[in-house]
N, C-alpha and C positions, 0 to 999 in steps of 0.2 A: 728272241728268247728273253722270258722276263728272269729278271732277278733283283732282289730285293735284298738293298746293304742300309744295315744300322749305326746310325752314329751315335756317339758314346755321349755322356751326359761330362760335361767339362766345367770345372767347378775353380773359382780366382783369376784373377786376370793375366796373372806370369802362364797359367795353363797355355791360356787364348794362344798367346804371342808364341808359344811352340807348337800347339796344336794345329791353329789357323792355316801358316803355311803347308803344314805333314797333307790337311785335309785337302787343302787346292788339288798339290799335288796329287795326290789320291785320286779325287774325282776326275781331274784330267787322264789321269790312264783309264781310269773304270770306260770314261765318256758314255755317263748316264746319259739318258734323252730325256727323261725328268728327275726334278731333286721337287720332293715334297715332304715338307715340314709339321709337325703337330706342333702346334702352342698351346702350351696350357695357362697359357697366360699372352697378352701380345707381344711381353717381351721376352719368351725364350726361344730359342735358338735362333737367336739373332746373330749369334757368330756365324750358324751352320747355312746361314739363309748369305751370308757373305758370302762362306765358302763358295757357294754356287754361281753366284754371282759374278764373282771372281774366276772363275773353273771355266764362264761363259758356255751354263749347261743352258740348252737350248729354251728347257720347260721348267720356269720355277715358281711352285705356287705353296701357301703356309695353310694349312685348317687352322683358325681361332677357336677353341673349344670355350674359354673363360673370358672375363672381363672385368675382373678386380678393381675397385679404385687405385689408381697408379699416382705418386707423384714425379714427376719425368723430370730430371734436370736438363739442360739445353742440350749439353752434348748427347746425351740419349734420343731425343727428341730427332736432331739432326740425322742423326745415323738413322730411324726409322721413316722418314723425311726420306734420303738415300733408298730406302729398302723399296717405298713404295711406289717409284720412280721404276726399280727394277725388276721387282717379283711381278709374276704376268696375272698370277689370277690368286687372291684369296679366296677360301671356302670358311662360310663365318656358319655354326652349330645352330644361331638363333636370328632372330630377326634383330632383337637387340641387339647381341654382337656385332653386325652388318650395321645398325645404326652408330654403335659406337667406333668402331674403325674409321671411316672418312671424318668426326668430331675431332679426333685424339690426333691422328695422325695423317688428316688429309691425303690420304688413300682414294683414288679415285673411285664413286661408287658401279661406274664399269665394268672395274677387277673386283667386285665383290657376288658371290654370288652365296643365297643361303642354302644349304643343304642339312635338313635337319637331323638329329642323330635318333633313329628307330626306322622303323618301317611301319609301314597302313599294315594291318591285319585285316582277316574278312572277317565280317559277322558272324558270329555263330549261336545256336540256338541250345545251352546245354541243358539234358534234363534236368528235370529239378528234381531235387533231392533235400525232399522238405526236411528231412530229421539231420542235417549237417547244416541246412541253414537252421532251425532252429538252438542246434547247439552255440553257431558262432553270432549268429546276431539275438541269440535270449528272448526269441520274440518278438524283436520290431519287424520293420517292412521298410529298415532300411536296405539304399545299396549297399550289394560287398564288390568293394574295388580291389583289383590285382595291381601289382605292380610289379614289373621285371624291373632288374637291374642289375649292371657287373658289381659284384661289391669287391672291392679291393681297396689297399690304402691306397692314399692319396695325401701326397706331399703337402703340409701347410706352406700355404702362401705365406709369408710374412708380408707386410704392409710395412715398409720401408724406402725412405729415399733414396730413387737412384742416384 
């Protein structure tokens, strides 16, 4: 049976130290067979990627969606160092981000694999409908490009030392 538990977004370090253990716990009774991660950045949920770790959940792997310039203090550095050691498979959104995981945090490029965010469409052939393109391109003979996308906010990163 699948089911699917959400962890809570954990915010200061006094949280961690009550949360950290609640979550072990937790996962231990749940006994996921995977714990998988969204980072929106490489270093969040760096606690919840412990928890699992720690839980000794069999499958644990992080999607990297971002790659912000980081400045990483040692003991940050260490602890991800740890992570990479443990977590079995990242899923990195771009090629880039796959190139920058094994740079930053010597990630073996083995447990990286790209999977991009969208799908292939198939080509399609839409009538043309010369009096709307007329109205939106004024006349040229340029392309008109589409572009999907979720809009919703999205937390600023701050650029700050860890």
């Amino acid at each position: 049976m699948f089911r699917s538990l959400s962890i809570p977004r954990v915010q200061g370090r006094r949280s961690v130290v009550t949360w950290l253990p609640r979550l072990i716990k937790e996962l231990r009774a749940e006994q996921p067979a995977v714990f998988h991660a969204h980072l929106c950045s490489p270093l969040a949920c760096k606690d919840g990627l412990f928890a699992a770790v720690l839980a000794r959940i069999p499958a644990v792997m992080a999607t990297a969606h971002l790659f912000p310039e980081l400045q990483i203090n040692r003991f940050v550095y260490a602890q991800h160092r740890f992570l990479a050691t443990r977590v079995d498979r990242y899923i990195a959104v771009s090629h880039e981000v796959a190139r920058r995981l094994p740079q930053t945090f010597h990630i073996p490029s083995c447990k990286i694999n790209v999977v991009h965010n969208g799908i292939p469409l198939p080509t399609i052939d839409p009538p043309a409908n010369t009096a709307l393109r007329r109205i939106l391109m004024r006349g040229t003979d340029r392309a008109i490009v589409l572009v999907t996308a979720r809009l919703g906010r999205v937390a600023k990163i701050q650029r700050r030392r860890l």
